[in-house]
C-alpha positions as CSV (number, residue, x, y, z in Angstrom):
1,X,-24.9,16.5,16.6
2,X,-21.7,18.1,17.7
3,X,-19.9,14.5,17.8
4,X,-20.2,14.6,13.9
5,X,-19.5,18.2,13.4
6,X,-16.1,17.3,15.5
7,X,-15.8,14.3,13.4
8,X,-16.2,16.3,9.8
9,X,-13.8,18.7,11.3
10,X,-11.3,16.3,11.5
11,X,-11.8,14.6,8.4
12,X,-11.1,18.2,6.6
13,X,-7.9,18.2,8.6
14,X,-6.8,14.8,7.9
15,X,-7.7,16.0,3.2
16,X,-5.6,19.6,4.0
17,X,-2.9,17.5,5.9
18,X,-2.5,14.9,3.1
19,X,-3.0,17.7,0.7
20,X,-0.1,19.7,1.9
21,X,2.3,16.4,2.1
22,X,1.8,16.2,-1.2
23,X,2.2,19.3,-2.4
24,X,5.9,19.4,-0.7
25,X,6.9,15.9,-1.9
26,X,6.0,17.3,-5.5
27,X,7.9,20.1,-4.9
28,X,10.8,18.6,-3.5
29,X,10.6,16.0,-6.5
30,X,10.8,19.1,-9.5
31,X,13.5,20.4,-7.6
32,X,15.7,17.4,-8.9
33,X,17.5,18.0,-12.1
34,X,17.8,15.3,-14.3
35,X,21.6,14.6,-13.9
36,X,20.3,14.2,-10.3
37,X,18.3,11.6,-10.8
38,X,20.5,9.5,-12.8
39,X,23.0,10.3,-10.3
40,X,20.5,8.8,-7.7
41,X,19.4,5.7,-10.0
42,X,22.9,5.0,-10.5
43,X,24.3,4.9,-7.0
44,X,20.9,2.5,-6.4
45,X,22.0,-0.3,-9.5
46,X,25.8,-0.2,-7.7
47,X,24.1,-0.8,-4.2
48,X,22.0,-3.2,-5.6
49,X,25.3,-5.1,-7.4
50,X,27.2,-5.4,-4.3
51,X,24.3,-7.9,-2.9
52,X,23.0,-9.7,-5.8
53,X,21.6,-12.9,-3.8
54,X,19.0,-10.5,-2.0
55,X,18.5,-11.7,1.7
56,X,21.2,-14.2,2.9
57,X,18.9,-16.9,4.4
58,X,15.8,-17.7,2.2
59,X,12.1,-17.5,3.9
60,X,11.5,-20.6,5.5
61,X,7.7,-22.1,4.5
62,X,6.2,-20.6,7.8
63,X,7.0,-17.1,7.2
64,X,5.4,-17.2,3.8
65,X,2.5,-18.3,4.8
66,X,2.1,-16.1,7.6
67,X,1.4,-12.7,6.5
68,X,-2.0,-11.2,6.1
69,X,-2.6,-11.5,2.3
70,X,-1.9,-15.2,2.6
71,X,-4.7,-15.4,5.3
72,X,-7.4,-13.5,3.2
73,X,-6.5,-15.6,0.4
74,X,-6.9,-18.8,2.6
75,X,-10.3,-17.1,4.0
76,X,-11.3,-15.9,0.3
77,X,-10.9,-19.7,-0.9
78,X,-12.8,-20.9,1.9
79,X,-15.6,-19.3,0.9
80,X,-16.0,-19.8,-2.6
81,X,-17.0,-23.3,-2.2
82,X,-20.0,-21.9,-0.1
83,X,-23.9,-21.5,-1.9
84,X,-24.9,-18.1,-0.9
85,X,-28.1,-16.6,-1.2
86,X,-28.6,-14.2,-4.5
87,X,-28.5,-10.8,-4.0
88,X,-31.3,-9.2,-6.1
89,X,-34.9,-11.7,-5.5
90,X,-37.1,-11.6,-8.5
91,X,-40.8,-9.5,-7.3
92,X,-43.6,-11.8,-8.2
């Protein structure tokens, strides 16, 4: 019992925490006039312009296949093709 009250303890922690992250970012984010923000927009589109092409070297075939989404996808397929059982059976 006092494994779980630990536990809930620290799952109240963990809300308050996220709470209070959140809070400040919001804060921080009405701070910014408006002139600001263009400002900040701005100075991204001229970094952006300098180094249109993106990476220099493209990804070779290997690295776009190797991240995890790829690998669910591949495991997701997989399993599509397979009969499963229904999950609700009809009461006589």
């Amino acid at each position: 019992m006092r494994l779980w009250k630990l536990l809930g303890l620290a799952g109240l922690a963990g809300v308050a925490a996220t709470g209070a992250v959140l809070a400040r970012d919001e804060r921080q984010r009405r701070a910014c006039t408006a002139d600001e923000v263009r400002a900040r927009l701005r100075q991204r589109a001229a970094a952006l312009a300098e180094h249109p092409g993106g990476p220099e070297t493209p990804a070779t075939p290997a690295e776009l296949v190797a991240g995890r989404r790829h690998r669910l996808a591949r495991l997701l397929r997989r399993r599509r093709g397979v009969r499963r059982a229904p999950l609700i059976m009809a009461l006589p």
